[in-house]
N, CA, C and O atoms as a printed pandas DataFrame, in Angstrom:
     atom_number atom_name residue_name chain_id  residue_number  x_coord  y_coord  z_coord
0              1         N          UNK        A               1    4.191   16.469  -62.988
1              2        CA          UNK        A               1    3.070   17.184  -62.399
2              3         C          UNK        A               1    2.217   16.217  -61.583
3              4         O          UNK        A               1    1.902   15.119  -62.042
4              5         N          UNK        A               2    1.757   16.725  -60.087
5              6        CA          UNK        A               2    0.977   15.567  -59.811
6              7         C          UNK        A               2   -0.029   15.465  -60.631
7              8         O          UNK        A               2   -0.223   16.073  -61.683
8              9         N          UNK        A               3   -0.967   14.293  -59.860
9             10        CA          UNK        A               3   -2.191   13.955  -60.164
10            11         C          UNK        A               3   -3.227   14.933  -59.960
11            12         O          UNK        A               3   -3.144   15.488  -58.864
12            13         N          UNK        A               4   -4.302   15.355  -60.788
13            14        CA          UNK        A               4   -5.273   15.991  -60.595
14            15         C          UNK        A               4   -6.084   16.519  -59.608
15            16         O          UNK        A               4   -6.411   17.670  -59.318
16            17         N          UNK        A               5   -6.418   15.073  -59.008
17            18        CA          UNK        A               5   -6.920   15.023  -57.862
18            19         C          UNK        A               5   -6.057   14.863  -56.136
19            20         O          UNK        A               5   -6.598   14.438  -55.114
20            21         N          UNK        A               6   -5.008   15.218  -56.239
21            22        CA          UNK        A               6   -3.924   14.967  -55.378
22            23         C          UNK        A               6   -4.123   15.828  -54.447
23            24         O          UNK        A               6   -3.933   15.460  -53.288
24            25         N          UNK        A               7   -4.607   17.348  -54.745
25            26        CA          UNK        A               7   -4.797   17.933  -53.946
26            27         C          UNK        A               7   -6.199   18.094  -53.220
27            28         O          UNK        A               7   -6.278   18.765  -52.191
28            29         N          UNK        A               8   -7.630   17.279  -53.938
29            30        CA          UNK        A               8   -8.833   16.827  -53.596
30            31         C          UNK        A               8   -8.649   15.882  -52.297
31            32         O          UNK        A               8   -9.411   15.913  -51.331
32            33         N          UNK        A               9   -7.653   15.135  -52.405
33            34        CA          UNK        A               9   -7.262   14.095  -51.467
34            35         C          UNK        A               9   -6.410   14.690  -50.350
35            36         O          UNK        A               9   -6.744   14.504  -49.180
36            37         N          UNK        A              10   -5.883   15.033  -50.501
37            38        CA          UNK        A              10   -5.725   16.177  -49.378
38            39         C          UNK        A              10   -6.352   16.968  -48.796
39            40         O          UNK        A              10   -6.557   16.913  -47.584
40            41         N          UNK        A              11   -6.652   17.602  -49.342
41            42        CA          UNK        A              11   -8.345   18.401  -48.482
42            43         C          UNK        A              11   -8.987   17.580  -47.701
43            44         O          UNK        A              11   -9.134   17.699  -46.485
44            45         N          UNK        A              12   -9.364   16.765  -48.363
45            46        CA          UNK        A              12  -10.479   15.738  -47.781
46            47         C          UNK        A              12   -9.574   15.026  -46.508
47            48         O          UNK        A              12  -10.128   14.595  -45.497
48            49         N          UNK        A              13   -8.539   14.991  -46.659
49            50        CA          UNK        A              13   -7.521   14.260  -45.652
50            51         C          UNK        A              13   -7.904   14.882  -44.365
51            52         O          UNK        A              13   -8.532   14.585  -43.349
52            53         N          UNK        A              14   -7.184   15.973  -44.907
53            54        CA          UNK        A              14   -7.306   17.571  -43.527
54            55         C          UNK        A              14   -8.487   17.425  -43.234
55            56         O          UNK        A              14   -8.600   17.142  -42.041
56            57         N          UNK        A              15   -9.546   17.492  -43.826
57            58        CA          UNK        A              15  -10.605   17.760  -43.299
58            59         C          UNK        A              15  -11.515   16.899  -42.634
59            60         O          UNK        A              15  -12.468   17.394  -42.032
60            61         N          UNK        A              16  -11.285   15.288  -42.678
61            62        CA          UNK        A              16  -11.606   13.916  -41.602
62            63         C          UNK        A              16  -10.849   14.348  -40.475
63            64         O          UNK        A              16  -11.428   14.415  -39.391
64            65         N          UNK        A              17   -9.361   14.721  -40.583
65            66        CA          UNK        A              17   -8.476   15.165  -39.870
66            67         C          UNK        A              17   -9.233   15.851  -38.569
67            68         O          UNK        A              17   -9.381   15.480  -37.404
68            69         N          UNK        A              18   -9.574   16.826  -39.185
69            70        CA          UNK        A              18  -10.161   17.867  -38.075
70            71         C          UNK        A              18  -11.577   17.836  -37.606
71            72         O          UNK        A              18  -12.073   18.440  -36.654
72            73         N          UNK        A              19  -12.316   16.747  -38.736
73            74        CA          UNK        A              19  -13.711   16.670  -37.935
74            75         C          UNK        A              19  -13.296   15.404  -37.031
75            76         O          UNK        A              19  -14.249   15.328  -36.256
76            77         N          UNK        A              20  -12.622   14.623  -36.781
77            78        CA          UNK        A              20  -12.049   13.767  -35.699
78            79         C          UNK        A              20  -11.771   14.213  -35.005
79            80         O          UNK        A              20  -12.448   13.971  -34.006
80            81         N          UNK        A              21  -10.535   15.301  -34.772
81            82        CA          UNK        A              21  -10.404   16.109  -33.167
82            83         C          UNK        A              21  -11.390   16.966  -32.743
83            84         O          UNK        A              21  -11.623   17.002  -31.535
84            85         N          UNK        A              22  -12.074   17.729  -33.565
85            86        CA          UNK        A              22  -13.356   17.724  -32.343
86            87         C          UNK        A              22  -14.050   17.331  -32.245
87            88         O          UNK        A              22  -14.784   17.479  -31.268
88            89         N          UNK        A              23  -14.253   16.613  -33.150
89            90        CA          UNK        A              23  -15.348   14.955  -32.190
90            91         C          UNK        A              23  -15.249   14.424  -30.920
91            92         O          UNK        A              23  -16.034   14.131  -30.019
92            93         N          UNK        A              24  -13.178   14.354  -31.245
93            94        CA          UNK        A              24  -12.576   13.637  -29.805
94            95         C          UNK        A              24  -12.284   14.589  -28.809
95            96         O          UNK        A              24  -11.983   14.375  -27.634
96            97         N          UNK        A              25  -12.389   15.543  -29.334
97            98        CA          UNK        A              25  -11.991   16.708  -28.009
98            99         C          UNK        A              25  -13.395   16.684  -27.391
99           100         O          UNK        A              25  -13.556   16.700  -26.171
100          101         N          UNK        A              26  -14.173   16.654  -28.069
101          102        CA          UNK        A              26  -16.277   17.301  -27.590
102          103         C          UNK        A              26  -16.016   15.715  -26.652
103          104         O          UNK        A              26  -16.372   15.627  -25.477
104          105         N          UNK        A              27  -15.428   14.688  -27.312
105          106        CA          UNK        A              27  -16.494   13.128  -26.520
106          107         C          UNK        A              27  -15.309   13.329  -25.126
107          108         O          UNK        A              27  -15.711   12.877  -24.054
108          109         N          UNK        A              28  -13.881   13.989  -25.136
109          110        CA          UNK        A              28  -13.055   13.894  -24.058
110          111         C          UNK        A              28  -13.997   14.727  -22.526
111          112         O          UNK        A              28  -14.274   14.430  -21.364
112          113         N          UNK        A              29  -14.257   16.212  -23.753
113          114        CA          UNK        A              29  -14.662   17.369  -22.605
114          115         C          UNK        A              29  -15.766   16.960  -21.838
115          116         O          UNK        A              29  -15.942   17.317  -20.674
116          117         N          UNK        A              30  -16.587   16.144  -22.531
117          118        CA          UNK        A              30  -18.034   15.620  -21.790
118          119         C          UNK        A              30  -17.645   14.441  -20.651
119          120         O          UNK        A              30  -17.791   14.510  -19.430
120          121         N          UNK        A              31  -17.116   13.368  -21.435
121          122        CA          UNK        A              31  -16.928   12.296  -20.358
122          123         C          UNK        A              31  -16.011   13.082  -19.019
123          124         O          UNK        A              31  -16.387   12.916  -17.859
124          125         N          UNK        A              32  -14.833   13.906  -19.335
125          126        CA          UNK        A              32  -14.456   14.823  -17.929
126          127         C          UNK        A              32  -15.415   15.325  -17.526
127          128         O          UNK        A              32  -15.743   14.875  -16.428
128          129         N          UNK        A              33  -16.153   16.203  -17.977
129          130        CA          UNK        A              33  -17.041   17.287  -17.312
130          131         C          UNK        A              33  -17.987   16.439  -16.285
131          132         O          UNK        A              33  -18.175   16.817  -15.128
132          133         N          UNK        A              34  -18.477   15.429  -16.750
133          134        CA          UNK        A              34  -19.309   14.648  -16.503
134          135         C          UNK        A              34  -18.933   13.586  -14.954
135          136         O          UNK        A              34  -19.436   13.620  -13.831
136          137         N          UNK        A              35  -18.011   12.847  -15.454
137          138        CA          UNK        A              35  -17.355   12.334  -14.494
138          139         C          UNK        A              35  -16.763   12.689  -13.575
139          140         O          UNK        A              35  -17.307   12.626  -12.473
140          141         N          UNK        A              36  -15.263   13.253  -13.722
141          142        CA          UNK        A              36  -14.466   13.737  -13.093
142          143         C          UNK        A              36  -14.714   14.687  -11.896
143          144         O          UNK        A              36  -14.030   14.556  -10.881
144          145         N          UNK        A              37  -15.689   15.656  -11.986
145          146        CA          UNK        A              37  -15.764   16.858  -11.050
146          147         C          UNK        A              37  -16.672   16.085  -10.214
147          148         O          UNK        A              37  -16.987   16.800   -9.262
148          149         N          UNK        A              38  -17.014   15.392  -10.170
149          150        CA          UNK        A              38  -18.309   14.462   -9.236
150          151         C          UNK        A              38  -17.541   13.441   -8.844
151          152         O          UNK        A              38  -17.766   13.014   -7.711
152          153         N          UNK        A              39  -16.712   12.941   -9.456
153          154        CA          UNK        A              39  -16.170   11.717   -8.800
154          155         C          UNK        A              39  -14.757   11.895   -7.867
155          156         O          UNK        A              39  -14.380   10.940   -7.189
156          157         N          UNK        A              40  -14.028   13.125   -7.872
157          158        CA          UNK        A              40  -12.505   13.594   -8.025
158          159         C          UNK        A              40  -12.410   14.896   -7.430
159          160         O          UNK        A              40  -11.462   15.095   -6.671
160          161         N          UNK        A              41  -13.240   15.825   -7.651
161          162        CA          UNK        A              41  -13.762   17.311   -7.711
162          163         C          UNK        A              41  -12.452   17.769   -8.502
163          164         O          UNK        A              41  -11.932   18.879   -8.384
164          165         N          UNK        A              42  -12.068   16.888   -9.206
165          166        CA          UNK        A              42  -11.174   18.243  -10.290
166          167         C          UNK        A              42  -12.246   19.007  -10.806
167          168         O          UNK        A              42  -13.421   19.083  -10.449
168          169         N          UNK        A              43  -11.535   19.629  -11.831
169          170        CA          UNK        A              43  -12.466   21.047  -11.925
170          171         C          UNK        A              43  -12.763   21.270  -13.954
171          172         O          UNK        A              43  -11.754   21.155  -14.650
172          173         N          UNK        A              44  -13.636   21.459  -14.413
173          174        CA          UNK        A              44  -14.179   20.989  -15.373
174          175         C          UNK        A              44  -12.652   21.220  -16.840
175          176         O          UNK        A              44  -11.563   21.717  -16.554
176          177         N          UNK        A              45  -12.917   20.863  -17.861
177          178        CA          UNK        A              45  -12.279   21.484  -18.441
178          179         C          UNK        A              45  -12.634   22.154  -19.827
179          180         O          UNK        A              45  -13.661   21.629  -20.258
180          181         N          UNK        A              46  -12.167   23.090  -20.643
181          182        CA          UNK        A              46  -12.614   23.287  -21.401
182          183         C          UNK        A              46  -12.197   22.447  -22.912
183          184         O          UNK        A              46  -11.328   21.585  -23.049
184          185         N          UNK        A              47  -13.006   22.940  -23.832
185          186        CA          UNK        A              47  -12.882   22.180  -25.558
186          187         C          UNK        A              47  -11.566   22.096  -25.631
187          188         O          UNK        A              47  -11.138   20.952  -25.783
188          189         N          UNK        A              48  -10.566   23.195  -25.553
189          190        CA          UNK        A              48   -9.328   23.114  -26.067
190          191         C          UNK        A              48   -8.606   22.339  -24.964
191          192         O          UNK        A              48   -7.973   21.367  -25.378
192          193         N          UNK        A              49   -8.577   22.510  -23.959
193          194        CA          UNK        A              49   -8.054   21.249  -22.827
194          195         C          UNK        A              49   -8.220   20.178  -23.320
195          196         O          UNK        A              49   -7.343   19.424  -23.740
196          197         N          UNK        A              50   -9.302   20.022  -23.316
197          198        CA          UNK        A              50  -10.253   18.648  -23.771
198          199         C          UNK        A              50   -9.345   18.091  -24.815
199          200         O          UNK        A              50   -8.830   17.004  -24.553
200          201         N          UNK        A              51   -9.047   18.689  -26.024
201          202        CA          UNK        A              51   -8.105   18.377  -27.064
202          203         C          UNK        A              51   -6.871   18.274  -26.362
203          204         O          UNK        A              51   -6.261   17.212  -26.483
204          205         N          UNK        A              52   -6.450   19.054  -25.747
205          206        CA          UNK        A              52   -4.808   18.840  -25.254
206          207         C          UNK        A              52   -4.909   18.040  -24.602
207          208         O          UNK        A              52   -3.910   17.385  -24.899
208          209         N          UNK        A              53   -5.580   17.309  -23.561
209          210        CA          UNK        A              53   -5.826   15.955  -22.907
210          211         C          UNK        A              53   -5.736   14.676  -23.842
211          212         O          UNK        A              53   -4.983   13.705  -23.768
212          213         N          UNK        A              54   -6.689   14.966  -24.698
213          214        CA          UNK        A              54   -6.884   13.643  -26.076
214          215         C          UNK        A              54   -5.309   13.483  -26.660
215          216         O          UNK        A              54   -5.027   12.323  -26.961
216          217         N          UNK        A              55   -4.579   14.167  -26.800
217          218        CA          UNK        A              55   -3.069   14.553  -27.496
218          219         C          UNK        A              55   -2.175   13.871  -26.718
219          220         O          UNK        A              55   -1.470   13.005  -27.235
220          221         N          UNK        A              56   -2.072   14.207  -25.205
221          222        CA          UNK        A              56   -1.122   14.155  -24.430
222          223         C          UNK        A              56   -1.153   12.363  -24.208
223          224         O          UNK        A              56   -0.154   11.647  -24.291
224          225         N          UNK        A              57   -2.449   11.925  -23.934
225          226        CA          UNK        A              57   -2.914   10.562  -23.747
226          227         C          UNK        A              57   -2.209   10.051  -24.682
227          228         O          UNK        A              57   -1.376    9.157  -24.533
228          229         N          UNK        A              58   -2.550   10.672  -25.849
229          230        CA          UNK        A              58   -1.847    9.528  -27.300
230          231         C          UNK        A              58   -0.410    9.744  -27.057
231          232         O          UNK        A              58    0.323    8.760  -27.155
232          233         N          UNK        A              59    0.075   10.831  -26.770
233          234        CA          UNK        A              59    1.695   10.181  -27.169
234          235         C          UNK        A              59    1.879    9.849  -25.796
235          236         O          UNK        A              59    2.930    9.222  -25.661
236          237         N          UNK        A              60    1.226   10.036  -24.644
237          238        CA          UNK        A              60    1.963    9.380  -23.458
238          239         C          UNK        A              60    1.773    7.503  -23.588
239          240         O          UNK        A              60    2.726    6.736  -23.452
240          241         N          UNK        A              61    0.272    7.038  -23.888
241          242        CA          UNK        A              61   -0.465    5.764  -23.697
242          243         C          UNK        A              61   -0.348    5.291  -25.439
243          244         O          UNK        A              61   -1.120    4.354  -25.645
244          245         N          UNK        A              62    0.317    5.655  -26.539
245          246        CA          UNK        A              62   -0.427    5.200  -27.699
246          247         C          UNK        A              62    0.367    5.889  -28.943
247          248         O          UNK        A              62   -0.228    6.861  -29.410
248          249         N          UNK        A              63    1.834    5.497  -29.677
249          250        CA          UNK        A              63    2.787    6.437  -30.057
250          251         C          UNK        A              63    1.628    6.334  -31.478
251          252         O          UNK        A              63    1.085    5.348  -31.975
252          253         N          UNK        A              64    1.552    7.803  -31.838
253          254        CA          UNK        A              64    1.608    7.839  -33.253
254          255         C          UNK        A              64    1.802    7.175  -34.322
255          256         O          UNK        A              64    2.774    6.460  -34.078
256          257         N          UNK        A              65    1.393    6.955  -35.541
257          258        CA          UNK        A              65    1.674    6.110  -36.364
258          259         C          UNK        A              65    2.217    4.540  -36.358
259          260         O          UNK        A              65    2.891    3.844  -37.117
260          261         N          UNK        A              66    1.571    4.378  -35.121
261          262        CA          UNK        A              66    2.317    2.604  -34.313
262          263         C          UNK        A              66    0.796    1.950  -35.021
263          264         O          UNK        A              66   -0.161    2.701  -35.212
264          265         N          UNK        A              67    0.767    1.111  -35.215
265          266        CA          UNK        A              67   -0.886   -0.045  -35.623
266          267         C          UNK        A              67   -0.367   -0.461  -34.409
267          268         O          UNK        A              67    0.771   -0.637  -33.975
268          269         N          UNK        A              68   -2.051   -0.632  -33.751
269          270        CA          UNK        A              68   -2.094   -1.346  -32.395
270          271         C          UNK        A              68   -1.936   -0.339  -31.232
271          272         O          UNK        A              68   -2.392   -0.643  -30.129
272          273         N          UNK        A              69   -1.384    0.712  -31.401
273          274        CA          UNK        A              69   -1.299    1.798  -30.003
274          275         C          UNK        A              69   -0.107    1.361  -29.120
275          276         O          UNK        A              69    0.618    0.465  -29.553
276          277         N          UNK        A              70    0.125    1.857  -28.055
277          278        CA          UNK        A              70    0.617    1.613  -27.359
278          279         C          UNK        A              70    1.982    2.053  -27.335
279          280         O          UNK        A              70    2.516    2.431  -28.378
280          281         N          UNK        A              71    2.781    2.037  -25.914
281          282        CA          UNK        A              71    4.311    2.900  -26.082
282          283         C          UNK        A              71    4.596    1.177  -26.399
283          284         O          UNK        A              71    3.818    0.239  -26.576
284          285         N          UNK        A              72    6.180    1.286  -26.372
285          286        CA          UNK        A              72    6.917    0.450  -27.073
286          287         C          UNK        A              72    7.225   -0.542  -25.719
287          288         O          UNK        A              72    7.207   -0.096  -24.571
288          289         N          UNK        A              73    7.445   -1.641  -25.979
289          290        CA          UNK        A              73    7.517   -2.356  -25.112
290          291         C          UNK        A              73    6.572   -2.793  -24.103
291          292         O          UNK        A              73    6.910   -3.245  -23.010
292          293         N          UNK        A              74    5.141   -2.616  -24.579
293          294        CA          UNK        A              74    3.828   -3.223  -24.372
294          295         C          UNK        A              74    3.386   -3.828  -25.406
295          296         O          UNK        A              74    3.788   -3.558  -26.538
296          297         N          UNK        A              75    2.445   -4.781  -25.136
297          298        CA          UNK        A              75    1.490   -5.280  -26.050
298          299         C          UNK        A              75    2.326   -6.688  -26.619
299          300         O          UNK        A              75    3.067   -7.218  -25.791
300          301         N          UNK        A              76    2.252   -7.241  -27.829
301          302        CA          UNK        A              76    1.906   -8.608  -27.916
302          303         C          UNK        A              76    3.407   -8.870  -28.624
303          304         O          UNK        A              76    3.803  -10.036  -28.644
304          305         N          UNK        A              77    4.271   -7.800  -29.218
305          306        CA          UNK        A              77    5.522   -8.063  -29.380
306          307         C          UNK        A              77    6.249   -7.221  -28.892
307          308         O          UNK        A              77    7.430   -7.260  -29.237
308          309         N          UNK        A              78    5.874   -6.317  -28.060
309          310        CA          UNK        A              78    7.046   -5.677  -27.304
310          311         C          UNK        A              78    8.289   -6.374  -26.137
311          312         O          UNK        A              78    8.560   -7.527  -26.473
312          313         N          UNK        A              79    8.804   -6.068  -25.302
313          314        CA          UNK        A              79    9.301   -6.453  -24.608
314          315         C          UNK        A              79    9.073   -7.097  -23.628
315          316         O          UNK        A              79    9.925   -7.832  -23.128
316          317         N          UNK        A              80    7.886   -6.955  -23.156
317          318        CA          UNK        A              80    6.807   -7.912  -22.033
318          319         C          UNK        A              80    6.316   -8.332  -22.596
319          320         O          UNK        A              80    5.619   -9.183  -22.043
320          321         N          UNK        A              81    6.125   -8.232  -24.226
321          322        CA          UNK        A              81    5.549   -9.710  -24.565
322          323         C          UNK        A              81    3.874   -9.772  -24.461
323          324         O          UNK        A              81    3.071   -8.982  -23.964
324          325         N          UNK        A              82    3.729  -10.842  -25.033
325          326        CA          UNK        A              82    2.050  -10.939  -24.998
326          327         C          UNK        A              82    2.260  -12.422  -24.365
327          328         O          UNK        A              82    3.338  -12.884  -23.990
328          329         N          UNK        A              83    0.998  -13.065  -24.327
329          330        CA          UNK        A              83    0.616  -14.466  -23.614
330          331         C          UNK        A              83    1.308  -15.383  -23.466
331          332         O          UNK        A              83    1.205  -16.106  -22.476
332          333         N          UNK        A              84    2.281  -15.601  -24.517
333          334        CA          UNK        A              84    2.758  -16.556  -24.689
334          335         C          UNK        A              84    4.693  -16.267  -24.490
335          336         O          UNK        A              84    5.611  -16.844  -25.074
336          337         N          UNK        A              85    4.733  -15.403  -23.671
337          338        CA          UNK        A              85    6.145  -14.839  -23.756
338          339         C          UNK        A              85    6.769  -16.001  -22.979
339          340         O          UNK        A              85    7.697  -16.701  -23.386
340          341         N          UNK        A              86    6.055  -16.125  -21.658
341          342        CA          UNK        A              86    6.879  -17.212  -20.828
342          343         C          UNK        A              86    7.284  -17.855  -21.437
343          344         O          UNK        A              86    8.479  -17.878  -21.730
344          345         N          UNK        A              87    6.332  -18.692  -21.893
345          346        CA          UNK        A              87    6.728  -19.828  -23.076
346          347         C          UNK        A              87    8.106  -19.887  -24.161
347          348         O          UNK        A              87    9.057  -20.599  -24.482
348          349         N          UNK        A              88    7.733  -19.154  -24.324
349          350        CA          UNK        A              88    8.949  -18.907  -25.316
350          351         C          UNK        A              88   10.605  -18.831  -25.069
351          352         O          UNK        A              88   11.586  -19.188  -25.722
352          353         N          UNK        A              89   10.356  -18.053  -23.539
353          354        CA          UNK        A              89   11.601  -18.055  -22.397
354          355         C          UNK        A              89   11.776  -18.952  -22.550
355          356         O          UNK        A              89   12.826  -19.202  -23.142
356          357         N          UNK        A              90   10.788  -20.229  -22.086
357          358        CA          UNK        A              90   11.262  -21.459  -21.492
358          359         C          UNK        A              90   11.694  -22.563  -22.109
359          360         O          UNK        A              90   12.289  -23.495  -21.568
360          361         N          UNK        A              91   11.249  -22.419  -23.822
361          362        CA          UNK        A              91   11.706  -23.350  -24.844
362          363         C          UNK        A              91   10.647  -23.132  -25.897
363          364         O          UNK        A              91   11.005  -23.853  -26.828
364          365         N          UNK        A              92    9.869  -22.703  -26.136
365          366        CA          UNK        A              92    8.684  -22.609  -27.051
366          367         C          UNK        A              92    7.796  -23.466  -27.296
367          368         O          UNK        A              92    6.810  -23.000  -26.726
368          369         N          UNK        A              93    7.474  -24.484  -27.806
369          370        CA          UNK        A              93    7.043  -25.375  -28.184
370          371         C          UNK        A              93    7.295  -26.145  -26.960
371          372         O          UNK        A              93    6.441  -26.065  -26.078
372          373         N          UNK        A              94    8.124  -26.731  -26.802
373          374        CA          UNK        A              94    9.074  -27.755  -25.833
374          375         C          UNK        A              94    8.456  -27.492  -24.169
375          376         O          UNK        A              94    7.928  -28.268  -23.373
376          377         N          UNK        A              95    8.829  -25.904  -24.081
377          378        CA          UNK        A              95    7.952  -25.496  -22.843
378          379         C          UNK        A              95    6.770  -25.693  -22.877
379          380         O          UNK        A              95    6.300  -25.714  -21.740
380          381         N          UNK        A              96    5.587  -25.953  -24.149
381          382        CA          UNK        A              96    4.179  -26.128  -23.804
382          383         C          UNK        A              96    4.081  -27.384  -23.185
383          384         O          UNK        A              96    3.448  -27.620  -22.156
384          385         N          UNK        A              97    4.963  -28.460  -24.090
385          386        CA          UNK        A              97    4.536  -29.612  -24.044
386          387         C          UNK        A              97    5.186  -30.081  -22.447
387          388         O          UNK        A              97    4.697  -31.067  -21.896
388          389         N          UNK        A              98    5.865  -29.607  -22.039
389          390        CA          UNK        A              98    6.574  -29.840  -20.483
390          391         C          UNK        A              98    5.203  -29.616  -19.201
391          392         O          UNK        A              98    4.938  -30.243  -18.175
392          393         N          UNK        A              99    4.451  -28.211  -19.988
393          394        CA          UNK        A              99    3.444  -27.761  -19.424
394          395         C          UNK        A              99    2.569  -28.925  -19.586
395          396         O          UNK        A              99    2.341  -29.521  -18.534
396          397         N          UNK        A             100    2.025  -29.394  -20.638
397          398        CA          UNK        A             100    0.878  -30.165  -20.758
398          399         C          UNK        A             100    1.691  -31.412  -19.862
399          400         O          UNK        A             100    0.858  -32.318  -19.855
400          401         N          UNK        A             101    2.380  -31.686  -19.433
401          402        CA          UNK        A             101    3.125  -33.156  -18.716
402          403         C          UNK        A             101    2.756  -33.039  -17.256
403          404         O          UNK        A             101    2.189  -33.843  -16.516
404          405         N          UNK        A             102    3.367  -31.462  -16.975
405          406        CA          UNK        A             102    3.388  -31.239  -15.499
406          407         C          UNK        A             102    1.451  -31.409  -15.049
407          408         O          UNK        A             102    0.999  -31.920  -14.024
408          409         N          UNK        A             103    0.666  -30.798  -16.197
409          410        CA          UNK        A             103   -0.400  -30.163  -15.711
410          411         C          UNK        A             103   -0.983  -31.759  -15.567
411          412         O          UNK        A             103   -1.447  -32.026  -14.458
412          413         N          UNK        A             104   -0.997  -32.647  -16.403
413          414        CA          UNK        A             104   -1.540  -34.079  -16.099
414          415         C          UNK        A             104   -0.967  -34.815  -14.807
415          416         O          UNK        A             104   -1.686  -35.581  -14.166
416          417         N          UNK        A             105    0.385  -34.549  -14.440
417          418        CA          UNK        A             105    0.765  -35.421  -13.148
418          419         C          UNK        A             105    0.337  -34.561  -12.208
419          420         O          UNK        A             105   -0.595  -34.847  -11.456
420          421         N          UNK        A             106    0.937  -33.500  -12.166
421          422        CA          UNK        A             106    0.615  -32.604  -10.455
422          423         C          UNK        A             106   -0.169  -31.408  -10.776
423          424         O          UNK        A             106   -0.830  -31.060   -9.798
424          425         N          UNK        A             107   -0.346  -30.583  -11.901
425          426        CA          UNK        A             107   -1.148  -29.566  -11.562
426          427         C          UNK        A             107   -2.960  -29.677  -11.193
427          428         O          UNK        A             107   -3.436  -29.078  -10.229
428          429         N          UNK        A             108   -3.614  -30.341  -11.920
429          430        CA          UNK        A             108   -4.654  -30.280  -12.177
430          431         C          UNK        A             108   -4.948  -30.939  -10.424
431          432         O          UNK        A             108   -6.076  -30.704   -9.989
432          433         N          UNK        A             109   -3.819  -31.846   -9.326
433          434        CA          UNK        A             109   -3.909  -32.071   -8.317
434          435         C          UNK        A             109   -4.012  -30.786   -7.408
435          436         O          UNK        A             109   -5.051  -30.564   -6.786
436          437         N          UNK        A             110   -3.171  -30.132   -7.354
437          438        CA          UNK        A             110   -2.666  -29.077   -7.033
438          439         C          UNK        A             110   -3.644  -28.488   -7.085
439          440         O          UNK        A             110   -4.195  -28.172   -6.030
440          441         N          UNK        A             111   -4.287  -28.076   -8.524
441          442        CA          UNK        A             111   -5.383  -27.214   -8.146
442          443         C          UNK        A             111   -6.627  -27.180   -7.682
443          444         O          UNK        A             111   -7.274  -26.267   -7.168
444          445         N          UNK        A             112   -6.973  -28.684   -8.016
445          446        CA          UNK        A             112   -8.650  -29.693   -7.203
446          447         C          UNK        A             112   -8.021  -29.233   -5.693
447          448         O          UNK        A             112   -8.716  -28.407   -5.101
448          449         N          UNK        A             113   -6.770  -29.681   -5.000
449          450        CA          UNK        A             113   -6.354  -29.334   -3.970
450          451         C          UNK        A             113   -6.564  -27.744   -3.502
451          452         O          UNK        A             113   -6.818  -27.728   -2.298
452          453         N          UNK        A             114   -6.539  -26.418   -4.069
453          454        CA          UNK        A             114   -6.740  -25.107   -3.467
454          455         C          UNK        A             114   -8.507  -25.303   -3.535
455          456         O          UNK        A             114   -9.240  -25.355   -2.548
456          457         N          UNK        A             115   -8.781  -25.360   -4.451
457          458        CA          UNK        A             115  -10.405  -25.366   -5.055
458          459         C          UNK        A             115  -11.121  -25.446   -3.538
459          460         O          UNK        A             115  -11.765  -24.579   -2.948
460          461         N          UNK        A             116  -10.770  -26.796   -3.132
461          462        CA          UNK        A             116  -11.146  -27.394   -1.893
462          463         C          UNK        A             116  -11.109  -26.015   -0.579
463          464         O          UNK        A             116  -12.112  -25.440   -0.154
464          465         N          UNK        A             117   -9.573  -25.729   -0.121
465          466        CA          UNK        A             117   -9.217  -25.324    0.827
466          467         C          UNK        A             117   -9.696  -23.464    0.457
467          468         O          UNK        A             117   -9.822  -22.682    1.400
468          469         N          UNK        A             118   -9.864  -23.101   -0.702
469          470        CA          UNK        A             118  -10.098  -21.729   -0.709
470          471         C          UNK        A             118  -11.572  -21.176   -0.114
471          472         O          UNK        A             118  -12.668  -21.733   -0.068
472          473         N          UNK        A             119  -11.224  -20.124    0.230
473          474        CA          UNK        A             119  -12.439  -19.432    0.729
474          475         C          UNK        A             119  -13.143  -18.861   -0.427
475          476         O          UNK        A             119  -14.372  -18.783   -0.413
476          477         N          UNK        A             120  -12.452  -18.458   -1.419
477          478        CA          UNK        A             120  -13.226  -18.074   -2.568
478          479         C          UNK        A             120  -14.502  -19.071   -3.242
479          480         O          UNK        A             120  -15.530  -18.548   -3.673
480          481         N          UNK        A             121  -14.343  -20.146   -3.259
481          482        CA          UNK        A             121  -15.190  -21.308   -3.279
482          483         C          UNK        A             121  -16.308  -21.414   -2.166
483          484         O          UNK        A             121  -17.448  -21.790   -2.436
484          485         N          UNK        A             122  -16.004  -21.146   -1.219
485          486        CA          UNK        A             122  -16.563  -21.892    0.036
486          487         C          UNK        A             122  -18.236  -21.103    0.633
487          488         O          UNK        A             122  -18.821  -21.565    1.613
């Protein structure tokens, strides 16, 4: 038999559940309403849009039950990798330290050298 309270916890589940989507549907419909028709002239939308917008975003930008969001093959171990992916291509460790070699003989030249000639500076 379950637990006593098994089905207390459930309720309560469902019911964060659903005061979250229309929280997120109310904060979607406003920031559109607000923005969008003034900036775009799309055309306003309503609460339940508003929710089907919040929905569509997540599984298009952000899979379900993933920690961290995102479709697959973004972010910091997907397939592009996070910051340090090059690196890792290039030897891991081995590639930093090649980096820290190059950046003492020619980069840090290289780059006093654009610093100079850029217009962004100037």
């Amino acid at each position: 038999m379950r637990h006593p309270h098994f089905f207390k916890h459930v309720l309560r589940g469902l019911a964060m559940v659903g005061l979250i989507s229309v929280v997120l549907g109310h904060v979607v419909q406003q920031l559109w309403n607000h923005l969008l028709p003034q900036l775009f002239h799309f055309p306003p939308v309503t609460f339940l849009q508003a929710m089907g917008l919040a929905i569509l975003s997540r599984l298009l930008f952000g899979q379900i039950g993933r920690p961290g969001g995102g479709p697959r093959g973004f972010g910091r171990h997907g397939h592009f990798g996070g910051p340090d992916r090059d690196m890792e291509i290039q030897g891991g460790l081995q590639g930093w330290k090649r980096y820290g070699a190059y950046w003492k003989e020619e980069g840090k030249a290289h780059y006093e050298a654009w610093l100079k000639r850029s217009e962004y500076w100037n």
